[in-house]
GUKOL-738659 format. One record per residue: chain; residue in three letters; residue number from 0; x, y, z of N, C-alpha, C in turn. Coordinates in steps of 0.001 Angstrom, whole numbers. Each point is the difference from the previous one (the first is absolute). Example, Ala and Ser with C-alpha at 12.3 -4.5 7.8 and 13.67 -1.06 7.14 Angstrom:
BEGIN
  lumdren  miba  lomi   n_east  n_north     n_up  ca_east  ca_north    ca_up   c_east  c_north     c_up
        A   ala     0    13190    -5690     7800     -890      1190        0      900     1200        0
        A   ser     1     -350     1050     -720      820      1190       60     -770     1090      730
This chain:
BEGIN
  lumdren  miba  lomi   n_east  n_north     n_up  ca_east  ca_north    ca_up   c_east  c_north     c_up
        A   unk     0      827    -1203        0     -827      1203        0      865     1257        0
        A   unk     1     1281      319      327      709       797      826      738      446    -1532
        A   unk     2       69    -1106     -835     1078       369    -1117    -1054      232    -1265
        A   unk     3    -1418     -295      305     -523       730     -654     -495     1335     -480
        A   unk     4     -137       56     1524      -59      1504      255      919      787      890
        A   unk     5     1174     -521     -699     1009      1012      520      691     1329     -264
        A   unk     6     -512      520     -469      221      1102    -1004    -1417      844      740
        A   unk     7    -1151     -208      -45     -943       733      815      519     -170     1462
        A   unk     8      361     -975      488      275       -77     1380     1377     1161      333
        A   unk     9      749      422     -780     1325       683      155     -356     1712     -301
        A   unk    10    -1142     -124     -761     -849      1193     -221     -612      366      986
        A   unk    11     -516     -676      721    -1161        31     1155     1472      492     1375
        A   unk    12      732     -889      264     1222       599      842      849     1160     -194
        A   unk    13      490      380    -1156      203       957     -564     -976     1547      440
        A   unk    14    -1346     -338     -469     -598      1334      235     -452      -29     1586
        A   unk    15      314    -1345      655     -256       555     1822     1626      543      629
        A   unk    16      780     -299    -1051     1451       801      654      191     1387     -337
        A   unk    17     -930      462    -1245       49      1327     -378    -1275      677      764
        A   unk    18     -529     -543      113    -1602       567     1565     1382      178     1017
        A   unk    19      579    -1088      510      679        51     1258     1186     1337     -272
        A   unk    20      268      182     -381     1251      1293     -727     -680     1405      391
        A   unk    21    -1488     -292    -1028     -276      1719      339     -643      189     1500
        A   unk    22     -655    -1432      544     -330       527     1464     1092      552      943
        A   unk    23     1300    -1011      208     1368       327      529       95     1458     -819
        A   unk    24      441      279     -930      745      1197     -444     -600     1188      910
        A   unk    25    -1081      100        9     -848      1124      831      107      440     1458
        A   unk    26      562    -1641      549     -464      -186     1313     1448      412     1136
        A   unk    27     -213      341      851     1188       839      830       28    -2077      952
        A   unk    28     1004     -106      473      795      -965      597       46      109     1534
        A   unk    29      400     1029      287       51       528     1329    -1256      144      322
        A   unk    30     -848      816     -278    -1588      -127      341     -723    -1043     -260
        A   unk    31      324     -933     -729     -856     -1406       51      283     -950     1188
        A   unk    32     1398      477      385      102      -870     1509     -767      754      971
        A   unk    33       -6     1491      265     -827       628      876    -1282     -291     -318
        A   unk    34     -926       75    -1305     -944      -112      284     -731    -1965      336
        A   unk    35      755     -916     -150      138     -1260      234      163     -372     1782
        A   unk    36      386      826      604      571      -135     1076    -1408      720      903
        A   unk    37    -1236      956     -204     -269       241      122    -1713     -660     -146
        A   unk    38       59     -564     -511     -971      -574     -205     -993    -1243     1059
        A   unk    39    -1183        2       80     -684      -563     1313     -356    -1392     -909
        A   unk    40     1295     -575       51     -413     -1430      116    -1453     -776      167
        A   unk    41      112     -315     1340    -1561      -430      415    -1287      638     -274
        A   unk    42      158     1135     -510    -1436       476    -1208     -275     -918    -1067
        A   unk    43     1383     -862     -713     -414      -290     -985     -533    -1707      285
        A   unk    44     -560     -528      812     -420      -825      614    -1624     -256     -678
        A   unk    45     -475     1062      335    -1759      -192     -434      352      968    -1283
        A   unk    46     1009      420     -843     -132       -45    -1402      347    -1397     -904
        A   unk    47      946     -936      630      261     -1271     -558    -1552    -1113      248
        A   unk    48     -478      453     1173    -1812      -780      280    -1143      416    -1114
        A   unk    49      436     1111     -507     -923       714     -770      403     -300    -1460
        A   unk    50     1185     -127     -473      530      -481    -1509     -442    -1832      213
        A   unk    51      118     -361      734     -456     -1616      247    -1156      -75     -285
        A   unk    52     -708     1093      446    -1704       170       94       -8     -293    -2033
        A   unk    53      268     1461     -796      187      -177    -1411      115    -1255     -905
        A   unk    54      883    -1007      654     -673     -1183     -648     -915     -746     -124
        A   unk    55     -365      272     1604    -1819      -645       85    -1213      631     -602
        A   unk    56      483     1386       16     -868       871    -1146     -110     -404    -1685
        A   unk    57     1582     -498     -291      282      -293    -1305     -772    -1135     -510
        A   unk    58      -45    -1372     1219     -660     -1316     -249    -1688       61      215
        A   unk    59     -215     1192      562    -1674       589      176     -974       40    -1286
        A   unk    60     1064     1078     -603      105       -23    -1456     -236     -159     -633
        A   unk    61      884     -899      286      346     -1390    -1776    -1058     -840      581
        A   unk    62     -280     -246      792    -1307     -1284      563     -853      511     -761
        A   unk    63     -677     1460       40    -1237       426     -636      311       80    -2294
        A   unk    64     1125      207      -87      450       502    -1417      165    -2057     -221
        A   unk    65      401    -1180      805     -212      -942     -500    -1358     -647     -191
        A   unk    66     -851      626      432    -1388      -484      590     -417     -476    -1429
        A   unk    67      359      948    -1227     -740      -196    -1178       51    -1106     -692
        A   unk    68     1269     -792      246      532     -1225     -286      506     -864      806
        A   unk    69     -264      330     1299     -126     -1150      817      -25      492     1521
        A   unk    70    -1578     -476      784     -166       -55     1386     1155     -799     1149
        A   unk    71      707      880      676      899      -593     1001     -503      617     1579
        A   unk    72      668     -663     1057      -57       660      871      682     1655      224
        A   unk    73     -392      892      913       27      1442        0     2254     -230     -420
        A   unk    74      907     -754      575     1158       241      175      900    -1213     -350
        A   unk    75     -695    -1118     -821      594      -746     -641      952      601    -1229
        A   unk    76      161      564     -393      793       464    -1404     1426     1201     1336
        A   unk    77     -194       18     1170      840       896      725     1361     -562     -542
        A   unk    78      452    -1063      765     1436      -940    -1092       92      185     -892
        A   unk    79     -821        8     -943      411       342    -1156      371      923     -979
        A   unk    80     -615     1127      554       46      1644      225     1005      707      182
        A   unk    81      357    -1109     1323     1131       408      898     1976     -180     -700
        A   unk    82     -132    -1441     -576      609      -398     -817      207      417    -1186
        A   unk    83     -702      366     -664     -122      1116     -902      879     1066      182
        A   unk    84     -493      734      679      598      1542      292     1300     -911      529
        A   unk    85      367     -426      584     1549      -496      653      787     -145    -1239
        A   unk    86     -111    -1200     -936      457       -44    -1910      265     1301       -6
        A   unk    87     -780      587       99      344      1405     -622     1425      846      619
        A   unk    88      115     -122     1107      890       257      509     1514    -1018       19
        A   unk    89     -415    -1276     -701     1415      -469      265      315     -212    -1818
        A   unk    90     -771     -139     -751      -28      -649    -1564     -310     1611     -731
        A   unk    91     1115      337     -719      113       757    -1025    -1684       48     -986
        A   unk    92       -9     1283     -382    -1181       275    -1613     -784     -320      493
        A   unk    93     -552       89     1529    -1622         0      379     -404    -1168     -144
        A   unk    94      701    -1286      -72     -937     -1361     -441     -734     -464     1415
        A   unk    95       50      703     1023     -353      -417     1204    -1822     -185     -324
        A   unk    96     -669     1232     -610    -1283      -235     -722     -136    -1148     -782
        A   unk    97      649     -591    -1065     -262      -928     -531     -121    -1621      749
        A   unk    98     1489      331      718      -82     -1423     1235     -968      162     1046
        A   unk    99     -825     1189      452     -998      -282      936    -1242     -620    -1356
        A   unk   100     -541      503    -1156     -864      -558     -770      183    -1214      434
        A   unk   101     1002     -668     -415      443     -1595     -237      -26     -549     1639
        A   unk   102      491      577      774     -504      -704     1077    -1162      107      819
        A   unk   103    -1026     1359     -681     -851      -106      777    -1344    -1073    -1046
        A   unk   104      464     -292     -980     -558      -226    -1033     -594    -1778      158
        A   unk   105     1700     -361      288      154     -1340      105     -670     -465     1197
        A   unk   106      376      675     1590     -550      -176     1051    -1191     -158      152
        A   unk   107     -697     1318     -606    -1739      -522       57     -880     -120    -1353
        A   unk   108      923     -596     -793     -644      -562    -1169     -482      327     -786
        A   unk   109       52     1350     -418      -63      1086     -791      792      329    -1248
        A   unk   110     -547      203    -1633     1159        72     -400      868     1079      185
        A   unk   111     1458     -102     -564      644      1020      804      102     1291    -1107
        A   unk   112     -498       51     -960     -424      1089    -1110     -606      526      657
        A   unk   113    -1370     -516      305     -998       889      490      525     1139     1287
        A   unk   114      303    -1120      770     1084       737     1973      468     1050     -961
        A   unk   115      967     -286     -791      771      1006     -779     -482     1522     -389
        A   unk   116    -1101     -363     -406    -1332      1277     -865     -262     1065     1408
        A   unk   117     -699    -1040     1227      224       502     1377      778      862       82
        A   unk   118     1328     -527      270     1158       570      440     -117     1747     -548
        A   unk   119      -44     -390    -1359     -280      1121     -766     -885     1062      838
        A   unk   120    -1497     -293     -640     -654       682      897      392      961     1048
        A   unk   121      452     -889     1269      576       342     1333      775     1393     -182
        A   unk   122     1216     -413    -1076      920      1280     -139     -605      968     -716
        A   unk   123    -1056     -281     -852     -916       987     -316     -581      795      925
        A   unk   124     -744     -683      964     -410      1036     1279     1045      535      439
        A   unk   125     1009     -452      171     1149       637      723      162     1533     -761
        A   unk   126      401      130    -1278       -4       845    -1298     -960     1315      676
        A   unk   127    -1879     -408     -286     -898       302      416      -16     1116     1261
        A   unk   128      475    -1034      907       98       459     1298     1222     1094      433
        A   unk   129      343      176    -1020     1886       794      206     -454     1421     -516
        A   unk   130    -1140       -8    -1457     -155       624    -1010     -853     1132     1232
        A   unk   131    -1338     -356      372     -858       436      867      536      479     1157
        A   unk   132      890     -462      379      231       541     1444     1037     1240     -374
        A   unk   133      660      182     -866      868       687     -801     -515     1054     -482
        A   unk   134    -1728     -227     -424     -641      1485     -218     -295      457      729
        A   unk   135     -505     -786     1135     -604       657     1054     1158      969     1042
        A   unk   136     1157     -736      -65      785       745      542      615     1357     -500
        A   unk   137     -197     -201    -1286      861      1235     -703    -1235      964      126
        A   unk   138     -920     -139      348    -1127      1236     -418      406      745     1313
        A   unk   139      817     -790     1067      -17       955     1357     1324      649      145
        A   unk   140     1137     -632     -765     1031       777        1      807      -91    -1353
        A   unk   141     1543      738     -231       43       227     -837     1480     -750     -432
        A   unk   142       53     -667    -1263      958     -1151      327     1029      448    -1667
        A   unk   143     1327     -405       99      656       200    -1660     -751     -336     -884
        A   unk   144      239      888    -1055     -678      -296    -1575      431    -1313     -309
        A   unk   145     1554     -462      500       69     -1340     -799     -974    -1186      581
        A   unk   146       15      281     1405    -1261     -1014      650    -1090     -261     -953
        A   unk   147     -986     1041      -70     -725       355     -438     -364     -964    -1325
        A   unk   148      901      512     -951       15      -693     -941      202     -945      -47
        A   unk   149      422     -981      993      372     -1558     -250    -1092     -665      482
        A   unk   150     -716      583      547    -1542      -255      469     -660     -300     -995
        A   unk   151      440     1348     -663    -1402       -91    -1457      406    -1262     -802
        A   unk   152     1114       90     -455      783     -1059     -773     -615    -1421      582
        A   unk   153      185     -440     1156     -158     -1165      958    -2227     -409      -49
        A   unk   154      -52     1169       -2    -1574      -191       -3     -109     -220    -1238
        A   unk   155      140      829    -1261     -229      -485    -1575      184    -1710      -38
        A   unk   156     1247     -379      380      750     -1254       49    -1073     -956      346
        A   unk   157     -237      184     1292    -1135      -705      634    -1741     -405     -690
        A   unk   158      -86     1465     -450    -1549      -184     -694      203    -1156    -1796
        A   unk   159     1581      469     -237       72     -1332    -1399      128    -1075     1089
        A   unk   160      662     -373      893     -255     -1539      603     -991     -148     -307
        A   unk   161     -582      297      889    -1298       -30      452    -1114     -284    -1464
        A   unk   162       80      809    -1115     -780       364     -866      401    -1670     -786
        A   unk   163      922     -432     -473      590     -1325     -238     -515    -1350      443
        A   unk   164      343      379     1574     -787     -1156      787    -1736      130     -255
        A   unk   165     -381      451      182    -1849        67     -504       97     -249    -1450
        A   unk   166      352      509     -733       22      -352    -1548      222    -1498       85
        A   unk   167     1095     -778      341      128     -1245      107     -995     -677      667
        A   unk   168     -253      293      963    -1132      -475      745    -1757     -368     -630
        A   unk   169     -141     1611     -909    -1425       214     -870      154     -414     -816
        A   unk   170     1651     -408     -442     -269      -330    -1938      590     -866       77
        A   unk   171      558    -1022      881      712     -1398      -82      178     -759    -1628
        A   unk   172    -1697     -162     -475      328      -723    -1023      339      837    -1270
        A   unk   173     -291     1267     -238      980       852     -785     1236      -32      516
        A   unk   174      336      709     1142     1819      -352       44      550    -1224     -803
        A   unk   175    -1118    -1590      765      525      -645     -660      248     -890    -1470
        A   unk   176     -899     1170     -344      -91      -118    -1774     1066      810     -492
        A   unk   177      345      718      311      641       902     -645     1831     -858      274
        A   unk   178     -141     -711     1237     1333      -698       30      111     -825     -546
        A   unk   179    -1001     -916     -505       31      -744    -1103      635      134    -1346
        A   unk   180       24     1689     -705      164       106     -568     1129      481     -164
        A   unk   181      692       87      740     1599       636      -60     1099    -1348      -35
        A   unk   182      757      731     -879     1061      -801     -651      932     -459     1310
        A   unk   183     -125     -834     1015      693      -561      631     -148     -852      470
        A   unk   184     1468    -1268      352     -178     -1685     -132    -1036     -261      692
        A   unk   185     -615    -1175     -280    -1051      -753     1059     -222     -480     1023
        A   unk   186     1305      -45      161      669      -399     1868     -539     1296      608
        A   unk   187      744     1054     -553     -227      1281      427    -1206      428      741
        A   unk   188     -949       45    -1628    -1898       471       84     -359     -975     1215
        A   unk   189      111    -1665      -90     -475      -675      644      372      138     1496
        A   unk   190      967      398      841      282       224     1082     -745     1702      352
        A   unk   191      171      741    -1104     -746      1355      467    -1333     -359      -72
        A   unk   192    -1061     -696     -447    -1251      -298      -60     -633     -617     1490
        A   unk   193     1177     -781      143     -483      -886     1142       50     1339     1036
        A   unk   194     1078      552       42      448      1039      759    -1047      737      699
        A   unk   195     -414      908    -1545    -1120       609      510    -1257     -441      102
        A   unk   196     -179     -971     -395    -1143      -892      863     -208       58     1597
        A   unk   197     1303     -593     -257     -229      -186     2375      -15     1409      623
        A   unk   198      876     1103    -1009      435      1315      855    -1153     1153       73
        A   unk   199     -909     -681    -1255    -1571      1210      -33     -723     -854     1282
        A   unk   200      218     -962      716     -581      -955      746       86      621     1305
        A   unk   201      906      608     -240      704       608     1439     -957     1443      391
        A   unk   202     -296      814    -1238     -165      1139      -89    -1518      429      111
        A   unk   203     -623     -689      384    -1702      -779     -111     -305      945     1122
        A   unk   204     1075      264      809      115      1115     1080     -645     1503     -184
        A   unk   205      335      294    -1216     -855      1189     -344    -1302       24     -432
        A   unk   206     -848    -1013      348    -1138      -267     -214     -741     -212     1086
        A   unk   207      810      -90     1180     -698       196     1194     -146     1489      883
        A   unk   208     -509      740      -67     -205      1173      603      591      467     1128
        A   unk   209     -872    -1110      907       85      -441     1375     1695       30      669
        A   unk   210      243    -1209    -1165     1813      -418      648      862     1237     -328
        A   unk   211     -585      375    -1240     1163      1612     -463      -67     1012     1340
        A   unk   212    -1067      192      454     -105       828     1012      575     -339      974
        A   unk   213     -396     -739      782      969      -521     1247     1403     -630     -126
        A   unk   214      623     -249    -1137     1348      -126     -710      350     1626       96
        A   unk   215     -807      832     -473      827      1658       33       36       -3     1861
        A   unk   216    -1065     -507      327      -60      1121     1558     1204     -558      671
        A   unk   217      268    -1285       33     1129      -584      834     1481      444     -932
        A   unk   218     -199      214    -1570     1293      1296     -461      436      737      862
        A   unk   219    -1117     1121       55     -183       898     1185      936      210      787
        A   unk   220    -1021    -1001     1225      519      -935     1253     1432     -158      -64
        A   unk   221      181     -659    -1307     1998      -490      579      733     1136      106
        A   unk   222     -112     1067    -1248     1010       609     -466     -433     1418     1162
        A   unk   223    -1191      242      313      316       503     1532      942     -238      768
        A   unk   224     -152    -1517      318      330     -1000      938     1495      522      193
        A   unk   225     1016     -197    -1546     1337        83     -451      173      837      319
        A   unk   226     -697     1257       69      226      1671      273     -100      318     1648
        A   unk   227     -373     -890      527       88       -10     1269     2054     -632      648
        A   unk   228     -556    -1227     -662     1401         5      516     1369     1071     -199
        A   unk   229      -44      265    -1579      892      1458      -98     -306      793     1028
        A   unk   230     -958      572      404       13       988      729      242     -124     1625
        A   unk   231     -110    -1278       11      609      -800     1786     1297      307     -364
        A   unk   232      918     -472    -1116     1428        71     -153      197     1196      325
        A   unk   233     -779     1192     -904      818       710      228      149     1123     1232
        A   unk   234    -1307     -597      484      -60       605     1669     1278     -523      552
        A   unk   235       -3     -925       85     1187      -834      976     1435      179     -337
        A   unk   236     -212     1083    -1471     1639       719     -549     -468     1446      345
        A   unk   237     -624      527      607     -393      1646      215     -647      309    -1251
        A   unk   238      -50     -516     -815    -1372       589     -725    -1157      140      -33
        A   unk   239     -649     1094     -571    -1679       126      374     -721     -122    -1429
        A   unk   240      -38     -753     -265    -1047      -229    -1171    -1566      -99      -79
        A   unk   241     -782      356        3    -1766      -515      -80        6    -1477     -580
        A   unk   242    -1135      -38     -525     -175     -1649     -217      363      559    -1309
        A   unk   243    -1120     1509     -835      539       -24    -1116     1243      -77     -858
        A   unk   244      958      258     1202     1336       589     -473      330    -1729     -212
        A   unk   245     -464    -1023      953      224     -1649     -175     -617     -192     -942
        A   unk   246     -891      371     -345     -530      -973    -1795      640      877     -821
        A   unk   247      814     1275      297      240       441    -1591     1156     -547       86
        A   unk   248      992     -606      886     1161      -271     -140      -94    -1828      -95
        A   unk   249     -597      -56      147     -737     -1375     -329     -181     -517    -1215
        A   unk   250     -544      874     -532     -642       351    -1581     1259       90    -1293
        A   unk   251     1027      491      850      993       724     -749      960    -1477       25
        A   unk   252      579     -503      805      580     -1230      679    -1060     -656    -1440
        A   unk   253     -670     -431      522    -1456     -1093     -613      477     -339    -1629
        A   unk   254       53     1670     -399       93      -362    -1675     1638     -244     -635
        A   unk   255      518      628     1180     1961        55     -428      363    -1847       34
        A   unk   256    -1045     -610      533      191     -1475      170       35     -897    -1521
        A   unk   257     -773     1322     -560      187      -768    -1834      930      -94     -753
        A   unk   258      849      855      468     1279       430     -474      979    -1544      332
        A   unk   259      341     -951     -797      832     -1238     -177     1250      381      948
        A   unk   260      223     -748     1227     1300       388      636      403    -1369      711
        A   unk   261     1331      -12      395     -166      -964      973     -575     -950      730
        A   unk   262     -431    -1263      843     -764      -297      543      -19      841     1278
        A   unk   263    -1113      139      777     -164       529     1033      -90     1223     -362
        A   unk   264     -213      609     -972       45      1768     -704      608      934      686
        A   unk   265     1066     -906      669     1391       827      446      311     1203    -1293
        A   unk   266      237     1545      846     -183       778     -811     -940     1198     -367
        A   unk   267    -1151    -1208     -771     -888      1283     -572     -691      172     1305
        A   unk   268     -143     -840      601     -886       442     1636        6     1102      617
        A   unk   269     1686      -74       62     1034      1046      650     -978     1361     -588
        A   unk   270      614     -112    -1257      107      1124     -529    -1241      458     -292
        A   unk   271    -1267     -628     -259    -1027       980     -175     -727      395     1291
        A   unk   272      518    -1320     1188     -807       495      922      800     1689      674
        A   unk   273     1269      196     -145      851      1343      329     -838      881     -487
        A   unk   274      -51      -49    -1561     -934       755    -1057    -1384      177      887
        A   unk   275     -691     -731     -359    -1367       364      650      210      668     1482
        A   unk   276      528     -189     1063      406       855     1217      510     1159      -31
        A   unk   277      885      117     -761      631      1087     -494    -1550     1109     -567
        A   unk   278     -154     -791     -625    -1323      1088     -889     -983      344     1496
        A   unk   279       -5     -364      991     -600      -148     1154      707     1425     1040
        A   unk   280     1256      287     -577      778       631      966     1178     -638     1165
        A   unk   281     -415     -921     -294      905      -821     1249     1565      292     -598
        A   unk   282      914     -437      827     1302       455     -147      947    -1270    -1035
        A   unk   283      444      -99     -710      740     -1332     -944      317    -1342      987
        A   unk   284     1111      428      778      411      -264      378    -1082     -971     1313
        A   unk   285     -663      789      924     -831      -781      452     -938     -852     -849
        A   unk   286     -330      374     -816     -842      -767     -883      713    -1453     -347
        A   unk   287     1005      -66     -194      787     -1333     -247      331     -515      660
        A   unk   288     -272      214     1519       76      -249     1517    -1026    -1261     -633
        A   unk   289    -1029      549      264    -1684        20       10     -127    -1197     -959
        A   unk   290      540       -7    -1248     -396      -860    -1153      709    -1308     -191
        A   unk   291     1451      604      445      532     -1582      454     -397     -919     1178
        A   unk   292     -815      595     1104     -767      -611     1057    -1192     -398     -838
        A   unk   293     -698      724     -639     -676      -842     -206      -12    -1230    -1074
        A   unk   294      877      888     -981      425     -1710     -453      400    -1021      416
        A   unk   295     1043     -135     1146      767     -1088      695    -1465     -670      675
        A   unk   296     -981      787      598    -1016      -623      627    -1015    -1082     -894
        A   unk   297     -352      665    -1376     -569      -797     -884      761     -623     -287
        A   unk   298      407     -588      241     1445      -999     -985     -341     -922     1047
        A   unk   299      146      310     1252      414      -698      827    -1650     -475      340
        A   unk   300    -1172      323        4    -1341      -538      404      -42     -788    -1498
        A   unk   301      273       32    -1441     -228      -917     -851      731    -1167      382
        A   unk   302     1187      426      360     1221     -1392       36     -533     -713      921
        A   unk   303     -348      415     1227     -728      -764      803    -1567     -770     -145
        A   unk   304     -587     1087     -416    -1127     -1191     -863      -28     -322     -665
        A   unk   305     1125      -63     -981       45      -790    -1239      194    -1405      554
        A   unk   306     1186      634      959      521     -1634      627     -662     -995      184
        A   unk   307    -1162      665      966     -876     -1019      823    -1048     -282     -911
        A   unk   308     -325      751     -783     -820      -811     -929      363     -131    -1324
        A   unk   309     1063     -843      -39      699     -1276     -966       59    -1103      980
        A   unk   310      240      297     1383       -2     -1040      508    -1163     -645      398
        A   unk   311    -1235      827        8    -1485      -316      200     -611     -904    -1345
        A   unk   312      595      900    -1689     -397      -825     -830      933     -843     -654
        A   unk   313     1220     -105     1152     1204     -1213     -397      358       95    -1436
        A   unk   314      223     1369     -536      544       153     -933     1279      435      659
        A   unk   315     1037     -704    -1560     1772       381      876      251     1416    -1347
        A   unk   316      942      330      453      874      1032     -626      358     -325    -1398
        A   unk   317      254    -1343     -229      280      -429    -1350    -1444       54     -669
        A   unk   318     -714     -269      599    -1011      -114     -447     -961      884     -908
        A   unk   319      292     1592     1019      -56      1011     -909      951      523    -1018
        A   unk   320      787     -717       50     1012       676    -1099     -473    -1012    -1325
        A   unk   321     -746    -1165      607     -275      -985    -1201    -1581      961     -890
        A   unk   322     -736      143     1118    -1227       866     -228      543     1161     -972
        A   unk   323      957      776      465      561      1093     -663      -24     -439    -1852
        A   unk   324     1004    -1598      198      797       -44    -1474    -1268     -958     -847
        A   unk   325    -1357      152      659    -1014      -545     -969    -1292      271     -230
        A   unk   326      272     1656      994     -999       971     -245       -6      882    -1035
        A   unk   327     -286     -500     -902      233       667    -1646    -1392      648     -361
């Protein structure tokens, strides 16, 4: 897998060492130990209870966004969720999404196209939920033109997803007439046919009203949730942020995650979460106090539940790397 994509993988490290460059270049040395040294530890106690909370929000979720293609209990898909987002953090190019499809797929018997279509979805609300909270915030204060615009850009982006996925969904058997007719091998057509067979299967989701709604409200819910914990951090580094000032830096963090880097998005983290604080007023330097705590903390609540639940669904380490090299 590694020598396949090794050339994206050196790309992806590459641009988290040039994130890591311009955060350092900025940042004073001497004041990162003062403001490190200063910091109330044991505050960040019920912000690590509260990012723990976020995954149970995440598997809340996905329980209601799987409902369309398959009834489980409220927190059965949590492992798998959980495992998911962990891939992501240890396996290069985001395949951590594809290996949760496949294992949440296989586990409860689902095909894993469809989980897949899900998955989709999910980061769609995520999109959704970034876009909205982003207007609402900017109508109260006043943020860079370049912000601004990457909003608009990011929302356009979103409404073609979006506009794609329903087209596929309403016109299945046109899409799949029209692939019929294009000049490519039969192995090819025949694996994309099947494809989107199972993956419009998935998407049956937008036909329920009901689940779209309470799929947005628990959106909501998390990415509050996330904005809470920022703003515990950065109490417990002397910063004063509102909640808003936690979802816009949230928001900002949220989308810099698209950006191909490293595993663990060592880097762009750094650096947009500085950015977004910075745009806040906060000082650089504390801000990278602030962002490397809270990264070391998420790192460290995935690694730990990743752990325990591989060992709950007795999946090993090789195992995902096998998931990785046959999640195509």
């Amino acid at each position: 897998m590694f020598r396949k994509y090794f050339l994206k993988i050196l790309v992806g490290i590459c641009v988290s060492i040039v994130f890591i460059w311009l955060t350092l270049h900025q940042i004073d040395i001497k004041k990162l130990f003062e403001f490190t040294a200063c910091v109330k530890y044991f505050v960040l106690i019920p912000g690590v209870l509260v990012y723990v909370f976020t995954y149970i929000l995440r598997s809340v979720r996905y329980y209601y966004i799987l409902l369309s293609i398959k009834k489980t209990k409220v927190l059965d898909n949590f492992p798998y969720t959980v495992v998911g987002f962990f891939a992501n953090n240890i396996i290069p190019l985001r395949l951590g999404d594809l290996i949760r499809a496949k294992i949440t797929g296989e586990y409860l018997c689902v095909s894993r196209s469809s989980v897949f279509a899900t998955i989709v979805i999910e980061r769609l609300f995520d999109i959704i939920t970034f876009v909205l909270f982003f207007f609402l915030i900017v109508r109260g204060a006043s943020f860079p033109e370049f912000i601004k615009k990457y909003f608009y850009i990011l929302t356009f982006v979103f409404f073609i997803c979006l506009s794609i996925l329903y087209i596929i969904l309403t016109h299945k058997d046109k899409t799949l007439k029209i692939l019929s007719k294009m000049p490519i091998p039969l192995t090819i057509k025949s694996f994309i046919t099947a494809f989107l067979n199972r993956f419009t299967f998935g998407l049956i989701v937008f036909k329920k009203p009901s689940i779209l709604v309470k799929s947005f409200i628990f959106s909501g819910i998390l990415w509050i949730t996330e904005a809470l914990f920022i703003v515990i951090v950065a109490y417990a580094c002397g910063i004063h942020i509102s909640i808003f000032g936690g979802i816009f830096t949230v928001i900002i963090i949220g989308t810099g995650s698209i950006i191909p880097t490293a595993p663990g998005y060592f880097g762009a983290f750094e650096f947009m979460g500085v950015l977004a604080l910075s745009i806040l007023y906060v000082d650089k330097d504390l801000a990278f106090v602030c962002m490397t705590i809270c990264h070391f903390l998420q790192l460290a609540v995935i690694f730990i539940l990743g752990g325990l639940c591989i060992l709950k669904t007795k999946i090993t380490f090789s195992d995902l790397f096998k998931f990785a090299k046959n999640s195509k």
